[in-house]
LUMMILO-613731 format. One record per residue (C-alpha): residue number from 1; y, x negated, z. Coordinates in Angstrom, 3 decimals. Layout:
% LUMMILO-613731
<r seq="NUM" c2="Y" c1="X" c3="Z"/>
...
//
This chain:
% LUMMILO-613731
<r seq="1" c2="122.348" c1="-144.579" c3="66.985"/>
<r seq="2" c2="123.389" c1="-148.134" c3="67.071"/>
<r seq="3" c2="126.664" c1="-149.409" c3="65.666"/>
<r seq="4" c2="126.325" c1="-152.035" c3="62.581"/>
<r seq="5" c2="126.880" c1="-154.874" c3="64.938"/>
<r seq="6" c2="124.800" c1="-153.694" c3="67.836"/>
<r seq="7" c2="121.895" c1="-153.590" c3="65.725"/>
<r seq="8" c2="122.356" c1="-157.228" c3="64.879"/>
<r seq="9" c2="122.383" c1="-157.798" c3="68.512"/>
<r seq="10" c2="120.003" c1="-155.333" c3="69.881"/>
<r seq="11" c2="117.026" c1="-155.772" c3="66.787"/>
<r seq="12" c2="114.161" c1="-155.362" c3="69.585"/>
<r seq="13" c2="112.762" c1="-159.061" c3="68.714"/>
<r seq="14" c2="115.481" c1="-161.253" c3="70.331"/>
<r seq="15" c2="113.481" c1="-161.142" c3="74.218"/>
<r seq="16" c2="110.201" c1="-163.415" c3="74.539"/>
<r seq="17" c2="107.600" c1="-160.601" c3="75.432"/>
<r seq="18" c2="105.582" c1="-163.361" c3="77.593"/>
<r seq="19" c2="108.004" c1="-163.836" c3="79.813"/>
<r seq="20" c2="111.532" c1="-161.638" c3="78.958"/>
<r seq="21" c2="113.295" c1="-164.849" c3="78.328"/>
<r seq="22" c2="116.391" c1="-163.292" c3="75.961"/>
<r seq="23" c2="115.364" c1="-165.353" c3="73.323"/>
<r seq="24" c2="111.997" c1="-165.937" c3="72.104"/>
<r seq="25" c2="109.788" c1="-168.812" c3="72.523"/>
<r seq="26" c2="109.552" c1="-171.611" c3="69.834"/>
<r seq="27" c2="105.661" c1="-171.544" c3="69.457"/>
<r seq="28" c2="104.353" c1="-174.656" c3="67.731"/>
<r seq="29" c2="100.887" c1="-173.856" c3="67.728"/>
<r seq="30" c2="98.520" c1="-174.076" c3="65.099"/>
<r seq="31" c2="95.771" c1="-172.434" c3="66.306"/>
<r seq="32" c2="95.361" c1="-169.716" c3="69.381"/>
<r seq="33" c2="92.101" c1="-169.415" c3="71.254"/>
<r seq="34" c2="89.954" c1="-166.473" c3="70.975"/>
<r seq="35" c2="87.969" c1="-166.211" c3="74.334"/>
<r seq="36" c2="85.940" c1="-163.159" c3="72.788"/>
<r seq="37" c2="85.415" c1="-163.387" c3="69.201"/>
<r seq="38" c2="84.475" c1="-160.033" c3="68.660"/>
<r seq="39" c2="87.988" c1="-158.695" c3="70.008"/>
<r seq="40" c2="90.684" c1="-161.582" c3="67.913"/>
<r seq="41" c2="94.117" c1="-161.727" c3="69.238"/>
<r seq="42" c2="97.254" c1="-161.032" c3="66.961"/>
<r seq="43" c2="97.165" c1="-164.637" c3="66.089"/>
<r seq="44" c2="94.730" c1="-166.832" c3="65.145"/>
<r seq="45" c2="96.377" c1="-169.491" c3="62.346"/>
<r seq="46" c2="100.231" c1="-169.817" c3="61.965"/>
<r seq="47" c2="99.758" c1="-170.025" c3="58.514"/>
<r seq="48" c2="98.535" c1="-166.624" c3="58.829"/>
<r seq="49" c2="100.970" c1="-165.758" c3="61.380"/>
<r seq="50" c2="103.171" c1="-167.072" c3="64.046"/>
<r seq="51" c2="104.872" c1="-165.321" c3="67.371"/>
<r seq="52" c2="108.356" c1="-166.849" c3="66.600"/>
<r seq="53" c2="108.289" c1="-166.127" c3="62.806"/>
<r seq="54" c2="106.810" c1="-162.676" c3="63.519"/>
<r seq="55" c2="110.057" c1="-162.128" c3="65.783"/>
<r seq="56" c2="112.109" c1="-162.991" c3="62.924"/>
<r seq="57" c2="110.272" c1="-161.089" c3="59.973"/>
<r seq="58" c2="110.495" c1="-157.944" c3="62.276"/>
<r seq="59" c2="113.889" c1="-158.292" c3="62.482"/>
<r seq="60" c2="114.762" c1="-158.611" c3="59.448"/>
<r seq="61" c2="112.309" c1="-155.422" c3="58.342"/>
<r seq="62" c2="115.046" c1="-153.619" c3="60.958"/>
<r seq="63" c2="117.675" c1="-154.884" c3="59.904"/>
<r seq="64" c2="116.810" c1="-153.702" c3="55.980"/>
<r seq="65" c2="116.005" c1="-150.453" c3="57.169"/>
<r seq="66" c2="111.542" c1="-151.796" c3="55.771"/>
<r seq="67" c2="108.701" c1="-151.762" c3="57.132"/>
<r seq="68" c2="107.742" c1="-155.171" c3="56.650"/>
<r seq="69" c2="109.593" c1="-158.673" c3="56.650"/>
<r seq="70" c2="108.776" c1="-161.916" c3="55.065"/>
<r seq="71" c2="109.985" c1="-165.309" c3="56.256"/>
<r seq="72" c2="109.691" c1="-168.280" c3="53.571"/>
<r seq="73" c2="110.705" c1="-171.966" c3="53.660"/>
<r seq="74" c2="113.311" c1="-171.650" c3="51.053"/>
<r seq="75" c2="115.104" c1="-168.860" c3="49.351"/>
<r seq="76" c2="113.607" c1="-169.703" c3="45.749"/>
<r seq="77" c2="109.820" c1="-169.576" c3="47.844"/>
<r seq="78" c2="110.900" c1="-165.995" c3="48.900"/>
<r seq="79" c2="112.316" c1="-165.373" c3="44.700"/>
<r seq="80" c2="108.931" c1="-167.260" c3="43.563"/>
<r seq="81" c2="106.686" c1="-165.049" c3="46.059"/>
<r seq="82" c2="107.982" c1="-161.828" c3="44.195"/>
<r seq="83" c2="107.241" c1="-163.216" c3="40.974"/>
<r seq="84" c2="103.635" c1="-163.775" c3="42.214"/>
<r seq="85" c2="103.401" c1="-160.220" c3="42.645"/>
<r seq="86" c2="102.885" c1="-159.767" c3="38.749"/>
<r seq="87" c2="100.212" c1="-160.989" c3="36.601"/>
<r seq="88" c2="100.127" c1="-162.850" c3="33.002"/>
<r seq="89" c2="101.354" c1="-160.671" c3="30.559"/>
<r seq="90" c2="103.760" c1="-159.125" c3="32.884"/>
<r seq="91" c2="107.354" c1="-159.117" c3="31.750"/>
<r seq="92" c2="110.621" c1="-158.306" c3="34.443"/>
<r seq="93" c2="114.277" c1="-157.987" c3="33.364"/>
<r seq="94" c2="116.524" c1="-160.253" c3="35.650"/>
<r seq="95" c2="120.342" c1="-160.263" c3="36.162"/>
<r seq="96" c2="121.520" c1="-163.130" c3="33.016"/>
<r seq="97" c2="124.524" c1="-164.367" c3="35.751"/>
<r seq="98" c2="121.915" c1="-165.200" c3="38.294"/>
<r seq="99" c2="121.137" c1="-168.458" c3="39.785"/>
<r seq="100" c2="120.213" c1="-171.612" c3="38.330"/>
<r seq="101" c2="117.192" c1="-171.924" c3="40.352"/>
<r seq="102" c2="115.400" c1="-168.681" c3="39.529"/>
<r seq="103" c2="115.537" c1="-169.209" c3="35.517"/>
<r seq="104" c2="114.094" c1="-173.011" c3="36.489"/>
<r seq="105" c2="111.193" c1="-171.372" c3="38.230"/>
<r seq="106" c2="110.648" c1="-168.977" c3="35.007"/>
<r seq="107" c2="110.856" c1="-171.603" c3="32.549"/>
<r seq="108" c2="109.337" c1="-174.857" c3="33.582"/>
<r seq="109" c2="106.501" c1="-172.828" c3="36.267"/>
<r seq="110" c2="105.906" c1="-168.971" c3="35.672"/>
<r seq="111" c2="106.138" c1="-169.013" c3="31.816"/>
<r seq="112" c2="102.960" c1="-171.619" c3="31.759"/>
<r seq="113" c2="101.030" c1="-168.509" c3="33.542"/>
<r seq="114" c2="102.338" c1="-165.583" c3="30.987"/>
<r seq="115" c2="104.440" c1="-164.122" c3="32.828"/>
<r seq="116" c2="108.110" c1="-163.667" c3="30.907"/>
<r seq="117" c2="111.922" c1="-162.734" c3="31.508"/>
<r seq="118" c2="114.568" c1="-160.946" c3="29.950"/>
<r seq="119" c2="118.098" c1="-162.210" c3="30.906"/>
<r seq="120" c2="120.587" c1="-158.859" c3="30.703"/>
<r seq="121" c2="123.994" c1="-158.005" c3="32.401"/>
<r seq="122" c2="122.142" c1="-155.514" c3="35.266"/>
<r seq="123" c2="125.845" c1="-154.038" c3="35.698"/>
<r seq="124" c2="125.256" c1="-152.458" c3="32.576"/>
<r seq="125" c2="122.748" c1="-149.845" c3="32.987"/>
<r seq="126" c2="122.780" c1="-149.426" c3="28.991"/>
<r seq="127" c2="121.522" c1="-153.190" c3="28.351"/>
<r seq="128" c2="118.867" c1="-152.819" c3="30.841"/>
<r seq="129" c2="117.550" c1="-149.896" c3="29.186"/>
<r seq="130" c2="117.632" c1="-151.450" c3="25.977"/>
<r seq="131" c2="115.502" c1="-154.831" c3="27.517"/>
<r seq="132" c2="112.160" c1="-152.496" c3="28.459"/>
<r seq="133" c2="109.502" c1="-153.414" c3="27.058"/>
<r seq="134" c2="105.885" c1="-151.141" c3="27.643"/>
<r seq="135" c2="104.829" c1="-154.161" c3="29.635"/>
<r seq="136" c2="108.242" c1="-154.272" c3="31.869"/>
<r seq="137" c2="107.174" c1="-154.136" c3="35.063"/>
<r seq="138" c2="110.263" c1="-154.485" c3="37.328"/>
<r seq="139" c2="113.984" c1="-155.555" c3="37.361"/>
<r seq="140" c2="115.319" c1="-158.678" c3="39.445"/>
<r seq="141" c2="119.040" c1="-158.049" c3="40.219"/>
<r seq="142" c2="121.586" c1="-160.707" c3="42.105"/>
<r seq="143" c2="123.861" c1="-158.439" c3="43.648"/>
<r seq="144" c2="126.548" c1="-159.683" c3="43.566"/>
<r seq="145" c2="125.140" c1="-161.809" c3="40.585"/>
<r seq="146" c2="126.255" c1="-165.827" c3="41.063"/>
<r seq="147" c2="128.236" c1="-166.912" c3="39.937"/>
<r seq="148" c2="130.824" c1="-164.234" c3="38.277"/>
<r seq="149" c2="130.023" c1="-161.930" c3="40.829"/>
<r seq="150" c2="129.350" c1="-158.880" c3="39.189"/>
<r seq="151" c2="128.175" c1="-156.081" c3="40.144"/>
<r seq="152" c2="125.312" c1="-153.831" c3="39.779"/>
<r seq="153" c2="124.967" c1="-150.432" c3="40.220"/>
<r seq="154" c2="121.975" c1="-150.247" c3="42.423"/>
<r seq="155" c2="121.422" c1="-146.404" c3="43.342"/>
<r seq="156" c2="121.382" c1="-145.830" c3="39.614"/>
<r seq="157" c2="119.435" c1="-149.201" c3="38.506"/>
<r seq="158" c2="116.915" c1="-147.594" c3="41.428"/>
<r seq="159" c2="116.880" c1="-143.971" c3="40.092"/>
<r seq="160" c2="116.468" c1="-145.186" c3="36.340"/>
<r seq="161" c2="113.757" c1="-148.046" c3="37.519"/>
<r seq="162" c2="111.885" c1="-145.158" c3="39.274"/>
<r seq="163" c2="111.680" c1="-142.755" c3="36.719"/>
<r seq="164" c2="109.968" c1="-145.531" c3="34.094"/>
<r seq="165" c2="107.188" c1="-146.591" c3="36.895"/>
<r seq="166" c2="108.780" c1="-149.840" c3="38.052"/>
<r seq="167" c2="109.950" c1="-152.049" c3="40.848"/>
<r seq="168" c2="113.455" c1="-152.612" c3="41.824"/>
<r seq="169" c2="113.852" c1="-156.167" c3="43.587"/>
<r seq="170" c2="116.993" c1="-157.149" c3="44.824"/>
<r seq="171" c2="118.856" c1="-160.596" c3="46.056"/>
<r seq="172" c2="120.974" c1="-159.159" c3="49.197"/>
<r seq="173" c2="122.174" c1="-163.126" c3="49.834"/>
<r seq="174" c2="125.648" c1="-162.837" c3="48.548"/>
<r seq="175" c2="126.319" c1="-159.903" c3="50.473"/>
<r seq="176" c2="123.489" c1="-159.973" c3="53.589"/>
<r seq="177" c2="122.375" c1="-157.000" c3="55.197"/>
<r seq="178" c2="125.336" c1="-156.360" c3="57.503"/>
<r seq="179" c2="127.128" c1="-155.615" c3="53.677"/>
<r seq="180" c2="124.444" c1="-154.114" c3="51.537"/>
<r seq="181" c2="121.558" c1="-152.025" c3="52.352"/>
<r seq="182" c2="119.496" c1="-152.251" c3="48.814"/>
<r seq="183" c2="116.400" c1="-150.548" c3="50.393"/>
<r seq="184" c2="118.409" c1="-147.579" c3="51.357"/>
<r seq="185" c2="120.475" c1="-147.377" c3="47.922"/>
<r seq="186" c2="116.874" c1="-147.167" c3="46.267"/>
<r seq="187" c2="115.342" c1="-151.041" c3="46.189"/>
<r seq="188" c2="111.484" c1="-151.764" c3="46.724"/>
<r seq="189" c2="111.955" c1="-155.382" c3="47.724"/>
<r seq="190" c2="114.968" c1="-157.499" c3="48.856"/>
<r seq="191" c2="115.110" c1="-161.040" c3="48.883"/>
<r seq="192" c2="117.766" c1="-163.814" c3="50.625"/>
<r seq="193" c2="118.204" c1="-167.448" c3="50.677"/>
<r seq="194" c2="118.859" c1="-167.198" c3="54.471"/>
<r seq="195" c2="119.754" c1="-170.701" c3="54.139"/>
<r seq="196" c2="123.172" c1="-169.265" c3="53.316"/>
<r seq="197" c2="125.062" c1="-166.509" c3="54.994"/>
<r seq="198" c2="122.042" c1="-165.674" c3="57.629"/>
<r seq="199" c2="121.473" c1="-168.757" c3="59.246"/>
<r seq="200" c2="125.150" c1="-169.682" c3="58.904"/>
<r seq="201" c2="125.860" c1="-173.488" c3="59.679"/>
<r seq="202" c2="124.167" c1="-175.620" c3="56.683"/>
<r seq="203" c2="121.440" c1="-176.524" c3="58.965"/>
<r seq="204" c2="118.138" c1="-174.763" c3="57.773"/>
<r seq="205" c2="116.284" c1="-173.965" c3="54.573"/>
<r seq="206" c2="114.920" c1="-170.754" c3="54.127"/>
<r seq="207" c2="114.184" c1="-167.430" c3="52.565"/>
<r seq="208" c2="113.108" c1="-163.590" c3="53.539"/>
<r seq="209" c2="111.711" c1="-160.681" c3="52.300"/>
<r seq="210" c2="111.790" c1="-157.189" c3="53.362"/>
<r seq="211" c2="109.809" c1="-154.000" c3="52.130"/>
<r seq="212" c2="109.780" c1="-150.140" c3="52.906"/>
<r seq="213" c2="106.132" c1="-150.229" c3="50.914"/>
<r seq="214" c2="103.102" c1="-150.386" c3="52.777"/>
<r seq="215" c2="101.505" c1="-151.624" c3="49.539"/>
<r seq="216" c2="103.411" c1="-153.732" c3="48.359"/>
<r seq="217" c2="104.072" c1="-155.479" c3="51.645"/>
<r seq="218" c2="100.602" c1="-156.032" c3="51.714"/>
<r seq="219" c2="100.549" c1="-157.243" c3="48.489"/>
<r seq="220" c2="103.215" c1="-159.820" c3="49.620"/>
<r seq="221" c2="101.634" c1="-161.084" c3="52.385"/>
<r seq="222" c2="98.668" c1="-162.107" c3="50.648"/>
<r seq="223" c2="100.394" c1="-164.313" c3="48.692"/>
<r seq="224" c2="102.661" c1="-165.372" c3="51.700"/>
<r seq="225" c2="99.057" c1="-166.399" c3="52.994"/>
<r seq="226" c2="97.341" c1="-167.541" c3="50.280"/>
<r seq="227" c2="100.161" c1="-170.049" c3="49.141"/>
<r seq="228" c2="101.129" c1="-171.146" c3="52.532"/>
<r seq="229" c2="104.996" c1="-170.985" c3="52.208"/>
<r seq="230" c2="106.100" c1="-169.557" c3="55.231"/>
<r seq="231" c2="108.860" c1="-170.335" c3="57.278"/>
<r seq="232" c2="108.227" c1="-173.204" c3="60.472"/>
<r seq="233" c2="108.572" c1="-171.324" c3="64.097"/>
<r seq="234" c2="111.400" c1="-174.059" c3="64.733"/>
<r seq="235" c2="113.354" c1="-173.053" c3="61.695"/>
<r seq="236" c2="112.534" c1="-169.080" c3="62.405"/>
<r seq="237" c2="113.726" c1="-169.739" c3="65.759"/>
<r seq="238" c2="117.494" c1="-170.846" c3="64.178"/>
<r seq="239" c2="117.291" c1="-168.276" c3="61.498"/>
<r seq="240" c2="117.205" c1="-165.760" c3="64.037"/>
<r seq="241" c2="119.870" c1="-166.787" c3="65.672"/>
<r seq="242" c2="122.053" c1="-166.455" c3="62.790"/>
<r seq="243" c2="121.202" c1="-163.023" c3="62.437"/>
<r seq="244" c2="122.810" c1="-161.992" c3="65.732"/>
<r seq="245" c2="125.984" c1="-163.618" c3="64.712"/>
<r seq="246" c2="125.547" c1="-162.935" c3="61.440"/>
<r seq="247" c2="128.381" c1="-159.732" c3="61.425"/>
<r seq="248" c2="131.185" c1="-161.664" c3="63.300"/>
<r seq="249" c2="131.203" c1="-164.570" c3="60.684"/>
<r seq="250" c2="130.869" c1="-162.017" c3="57.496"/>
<r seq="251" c2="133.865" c1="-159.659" c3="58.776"/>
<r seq="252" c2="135.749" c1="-162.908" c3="60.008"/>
<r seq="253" c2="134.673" c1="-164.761" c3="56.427"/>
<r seq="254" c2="135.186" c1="-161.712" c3="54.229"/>
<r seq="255" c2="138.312" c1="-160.902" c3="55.909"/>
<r seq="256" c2="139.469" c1="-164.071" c3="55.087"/>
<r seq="257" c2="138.294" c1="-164.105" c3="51.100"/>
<r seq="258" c2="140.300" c1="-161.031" c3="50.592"/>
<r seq="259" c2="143.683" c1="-162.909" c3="50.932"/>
<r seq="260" c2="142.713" c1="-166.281" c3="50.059"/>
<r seq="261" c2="141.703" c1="-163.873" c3="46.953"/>
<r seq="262" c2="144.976" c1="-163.012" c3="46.603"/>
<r seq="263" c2="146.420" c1="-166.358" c3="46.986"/>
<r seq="264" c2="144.569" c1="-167.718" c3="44.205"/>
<r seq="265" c2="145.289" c1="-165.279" c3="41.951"/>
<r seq="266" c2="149.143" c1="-166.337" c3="41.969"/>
<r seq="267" c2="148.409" c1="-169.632" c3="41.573"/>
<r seq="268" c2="149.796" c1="-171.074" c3="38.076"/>
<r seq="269" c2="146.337" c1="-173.381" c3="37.973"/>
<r seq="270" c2="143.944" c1="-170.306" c3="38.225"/>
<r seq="271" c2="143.496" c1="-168.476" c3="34.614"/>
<r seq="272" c2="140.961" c1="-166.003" c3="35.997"/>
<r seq="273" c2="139.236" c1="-164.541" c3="39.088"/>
<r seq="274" c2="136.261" c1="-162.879" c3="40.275"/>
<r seq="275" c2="136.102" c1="-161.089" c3="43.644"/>
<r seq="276" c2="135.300" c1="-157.476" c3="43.663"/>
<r seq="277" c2="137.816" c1="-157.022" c3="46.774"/>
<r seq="278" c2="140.645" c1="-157.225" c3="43.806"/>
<r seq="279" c2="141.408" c1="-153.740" c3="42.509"/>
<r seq="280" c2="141.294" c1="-155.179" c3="38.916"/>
<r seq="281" c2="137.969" c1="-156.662" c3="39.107"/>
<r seq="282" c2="135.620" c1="-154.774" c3="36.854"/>
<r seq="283" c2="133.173" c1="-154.324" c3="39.622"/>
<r seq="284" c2="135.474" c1="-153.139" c3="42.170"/>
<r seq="285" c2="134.874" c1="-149.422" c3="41.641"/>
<r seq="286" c2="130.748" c1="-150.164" c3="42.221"/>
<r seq="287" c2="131.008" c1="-152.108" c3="45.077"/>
<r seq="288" c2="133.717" c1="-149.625" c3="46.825"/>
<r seq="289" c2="131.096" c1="-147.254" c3="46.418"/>
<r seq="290" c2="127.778" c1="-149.050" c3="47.401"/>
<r seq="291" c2="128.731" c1="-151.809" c3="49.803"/>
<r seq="292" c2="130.422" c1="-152.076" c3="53.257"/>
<r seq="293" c2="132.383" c1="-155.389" c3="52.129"/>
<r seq="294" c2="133.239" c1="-157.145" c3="49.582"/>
<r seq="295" c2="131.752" c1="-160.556" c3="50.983"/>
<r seq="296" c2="133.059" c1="-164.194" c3="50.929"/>
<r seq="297" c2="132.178" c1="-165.212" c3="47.361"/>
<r seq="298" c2="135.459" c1="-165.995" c3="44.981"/>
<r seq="299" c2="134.877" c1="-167.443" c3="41.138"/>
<r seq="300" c2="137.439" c1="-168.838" c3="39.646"/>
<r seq="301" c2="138.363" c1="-170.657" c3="35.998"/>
<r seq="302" c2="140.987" c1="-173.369" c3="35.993"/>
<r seq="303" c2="143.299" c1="-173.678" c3="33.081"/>
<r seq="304" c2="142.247" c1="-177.185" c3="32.427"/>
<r seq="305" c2="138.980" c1="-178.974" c3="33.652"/>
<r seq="306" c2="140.895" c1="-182.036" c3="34.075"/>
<r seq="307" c2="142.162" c1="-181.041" c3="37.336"/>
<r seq="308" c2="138.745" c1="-180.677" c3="39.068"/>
<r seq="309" c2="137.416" c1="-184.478" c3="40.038"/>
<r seq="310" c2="140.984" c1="-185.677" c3="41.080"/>
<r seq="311" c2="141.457" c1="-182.176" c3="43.216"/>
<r seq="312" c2="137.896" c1="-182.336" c3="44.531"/>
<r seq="313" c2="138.896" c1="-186.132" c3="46.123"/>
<r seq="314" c2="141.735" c1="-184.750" c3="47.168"/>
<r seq="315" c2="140.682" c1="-182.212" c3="49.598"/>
<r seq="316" c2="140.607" c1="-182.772" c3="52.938"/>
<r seq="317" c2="139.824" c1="-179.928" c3="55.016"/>
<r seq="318" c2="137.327" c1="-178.070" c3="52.086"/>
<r seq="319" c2="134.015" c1="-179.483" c3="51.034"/>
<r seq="320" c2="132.683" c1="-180.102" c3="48.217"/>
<r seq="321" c2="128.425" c1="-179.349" c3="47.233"/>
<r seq="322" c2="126.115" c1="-177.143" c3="46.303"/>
<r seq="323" c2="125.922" c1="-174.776" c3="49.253"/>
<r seq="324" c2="127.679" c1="-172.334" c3="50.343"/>
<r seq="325" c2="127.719" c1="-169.644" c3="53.325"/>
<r seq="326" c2="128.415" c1="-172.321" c3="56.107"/>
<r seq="327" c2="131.232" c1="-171.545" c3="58.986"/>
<r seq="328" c2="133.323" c1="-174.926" c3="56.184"/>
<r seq="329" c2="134.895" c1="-173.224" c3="53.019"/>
<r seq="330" c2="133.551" c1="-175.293" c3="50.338"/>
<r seq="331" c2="133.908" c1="-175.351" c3="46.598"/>
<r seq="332" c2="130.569" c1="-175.767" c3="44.718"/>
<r seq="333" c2="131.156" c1="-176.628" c3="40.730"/>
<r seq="334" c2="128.475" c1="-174.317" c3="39.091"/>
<r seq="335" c2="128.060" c1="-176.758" c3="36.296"/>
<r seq="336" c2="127.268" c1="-179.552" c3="38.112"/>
<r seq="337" c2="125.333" c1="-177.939" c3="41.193"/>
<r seq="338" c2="124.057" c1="-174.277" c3="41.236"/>
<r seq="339" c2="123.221" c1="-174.240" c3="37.365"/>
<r seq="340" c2="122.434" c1="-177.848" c3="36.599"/>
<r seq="341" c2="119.025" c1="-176.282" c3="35.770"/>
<r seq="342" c2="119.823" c1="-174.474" c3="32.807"/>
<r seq="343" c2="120.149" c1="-176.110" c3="29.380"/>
<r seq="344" c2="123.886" c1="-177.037" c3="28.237"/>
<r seq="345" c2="123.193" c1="-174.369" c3="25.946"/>
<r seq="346" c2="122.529" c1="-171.544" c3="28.491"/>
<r seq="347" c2="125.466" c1="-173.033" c3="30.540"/>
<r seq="348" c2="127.948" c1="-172.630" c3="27.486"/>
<r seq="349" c2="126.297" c1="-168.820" c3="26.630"/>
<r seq="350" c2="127.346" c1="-168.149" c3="30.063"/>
<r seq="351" c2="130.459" c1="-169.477" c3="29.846"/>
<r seq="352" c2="129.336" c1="-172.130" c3="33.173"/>
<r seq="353" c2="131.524" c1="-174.851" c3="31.601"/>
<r seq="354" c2="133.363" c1="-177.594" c3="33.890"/>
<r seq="355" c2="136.272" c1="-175.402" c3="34.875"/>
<r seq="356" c2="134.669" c1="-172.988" c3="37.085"/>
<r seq="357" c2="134.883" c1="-173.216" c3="40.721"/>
<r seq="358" c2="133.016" c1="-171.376" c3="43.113"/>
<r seq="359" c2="134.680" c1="-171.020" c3="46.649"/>
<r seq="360" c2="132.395" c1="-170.077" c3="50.251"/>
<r seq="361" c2="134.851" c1="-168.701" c3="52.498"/>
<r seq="362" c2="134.707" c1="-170.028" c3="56.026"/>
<r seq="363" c2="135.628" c1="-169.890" c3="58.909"/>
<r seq="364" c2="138.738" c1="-171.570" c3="59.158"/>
<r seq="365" c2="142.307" c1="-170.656" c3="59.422"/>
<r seq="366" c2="143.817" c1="-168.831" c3="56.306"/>
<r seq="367" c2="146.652" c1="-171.088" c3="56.000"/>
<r seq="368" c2="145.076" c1="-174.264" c3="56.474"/>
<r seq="369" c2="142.402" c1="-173.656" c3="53.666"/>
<r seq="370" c2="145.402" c1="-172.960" c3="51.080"/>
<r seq="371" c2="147.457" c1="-175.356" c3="52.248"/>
<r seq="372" c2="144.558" c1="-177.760" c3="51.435"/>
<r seq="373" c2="143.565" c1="-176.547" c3="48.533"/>
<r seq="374" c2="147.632" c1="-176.312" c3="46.936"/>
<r seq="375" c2="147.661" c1="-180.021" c3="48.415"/>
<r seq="376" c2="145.096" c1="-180.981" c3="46.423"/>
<r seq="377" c2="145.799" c1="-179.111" c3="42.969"/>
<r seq="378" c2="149.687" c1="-180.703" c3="43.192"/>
<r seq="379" c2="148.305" c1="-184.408" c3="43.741"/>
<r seq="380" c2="145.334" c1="-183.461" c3="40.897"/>
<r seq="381" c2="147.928" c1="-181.988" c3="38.536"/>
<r seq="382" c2="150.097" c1="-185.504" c3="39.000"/>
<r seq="383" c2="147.395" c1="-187.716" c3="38.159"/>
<r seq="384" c2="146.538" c1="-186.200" c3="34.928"/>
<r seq="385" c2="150.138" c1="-185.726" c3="33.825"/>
//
């Protein structure tokens, strides 16, 4: 049995089986001949299906421990394909501290075809309980949920999902599959922006699936086909090579959150912290339980919101966007990026007001990222005094 690196390495779709080149062939092709129609090839329309994106959707079926993989062009196609796997009058219950992006997609798209959502806290098994309806027919959990990073319980969200009849869909991008394994804690479908942690250097949009379900991998490939939002063989091609790198940079990343962690917590600035690698976190206990790693994710709340435009220009080594799981540590300001989507309302029910920063952990040195970032808060703190 392969080691949890090895099998990044070693997923049995990294050779070219054309030619054993040890990395597969960007096919551009549109269309393949058929010599003899009445015995078709594999391939016939890349819509339909591609060599290079079939490497990468089997790997990533291996890598989940499924049966079938999915590659999209962006993570919210891959969010928006599960969602097409219901029908008007269908209703899901979704993780309320999830992404901007997915609540978008519900209200200004999906809720014009009858389909509806329930926002809940998914680490409480309780309010999830409380939020089925006799139409429910699954429950979309963030794991960990973005940006507060808390965390669900997902062998017992699985068990409980089961017993009332429905799906269990997870988002594994946080924590990738080299941390969590939702199809073996119980999941039917997992989802990833692979634009993040997967493909790993800020240079390519795109999303994946993975299934253990015969059906309902069938079910997603039709509408992978019949919508026509798969992933380009160029960009499959660069996604997969993330995923052989992909455990190096999460150990070296995650390894590296766990102090900077701890650094932030002393810092006079910082009123309160989320990282489930602190023992006080509330989701610690979960996550020591259900997850190899606790990731390189860190939310935190400045005492005063003043101090986050003059920091921000003051950085020098750390970025500054919307992204996040690049080999730069950046600082994204939920707010103003991730959950610009949701009304100023929602924002202020969530408590996503202008003092929350959410750090990406990179690559870097330890010490240089803190140095920066103590830099910075010193010169911010002496402009607004």
């Amino acid at each position: 049995m392969q080691g949890p690196m090895s099998r990044f390495v070693h997923t049995g779709f990294e050779r070219d089986p054309a030619t054993g080149a040890l990395a597969p062939a960007v096919y551009r092709a549109v269309s393949f001949h058929h010599k003899d129609p009445e015995k078709p090839l594999r391939w016939d329309y890349s819509r339909s299906g591609n060599p290079t994106r079939d490497a990468l959707e089997g790997a990533i079926a291996t890598l989940e421990g499924g049966l079938r993989g999915f590659a999209f062009a962006s993570g919210n196609q891959a969010i928006t394909a599960a969602f097409l796997l219901f029908a008007a009058g269908d209703h899901l219950i979704a993780t309320a501290d999830c992404q901007g992006g997915t609540q978008r997609l519900v209200r200004a798209v999906l809720s014009r075809f009858g389909l509806s959502v329930s926002y809940v806290d998914t680490d409480d098994l309780a309010a999830v309980q409380r939020a089925r309806r006799p139409e429910t027919k699954a429950v979309l959990v963030e794991n960990f949920s973005n940006p507060f990073l808390r965390v669900s319980d997902i062998p017992a969200l699985a068990t409980w999902a089961h017993q009332e009849g429905l799906r269990l869909i997870v988002d594994n991008t946080f924590l990738t599959p080299y941390l969590q394994a939702p199809l073996a804690l119980g999941a039917d479908l997992v989802l990833h922006s692979a634009t993040k942690m997967i493909a790993g250097h800020g240079d390519v949009t795109a999303g994946l699936a993975a299934t253990a379900d015969e059906e309902l991998g069938r079910a997603l490939y039709t509408v992978q086909n019949a919508t026509g939002g798969m992933l380009s063989p160029d960009d499959s091609y660069q996604v997969l090579r993330g995923l052989h790198t992909l455990p190096l940079r999460m150990e070296r990343a995650q390894d590296t959150a766990g102090s900077f962690a701890a650094f932030l917590s002393r810092q006079p600035e910082v009123v309160e912290i989320h990282y489930p690698g602190l023992g006080g976190d509330p989701g610690h206990e979960t996550a020591a339980r259900t997850v190899r790693g606790f990731g390189n994710m860190i939310t935190v709340r400045l005492g005063d919101a003043r101090l986050v435009a003059p920091m921000a220009r003051h950085l020098e080594m750390i970025r500054v966007g919307a992204g996040f799981g690049g080999p730069e540590t950046s600082i994204s300001l939920p707010e103003l990026h991730c959950h610009a989507a949701l009304t100023a309302g929602e924002r202020q029910e969530r408590r996503l007001t202008g003092d929350i920063l959410r750090f990406s952990v990179g690559l870097e040195d330890l010490a240089d990222i803190e140095a920066d970032l103590r830099r910075a808060l010193d010169r911010a703190t002496g402009e607004i005094q």
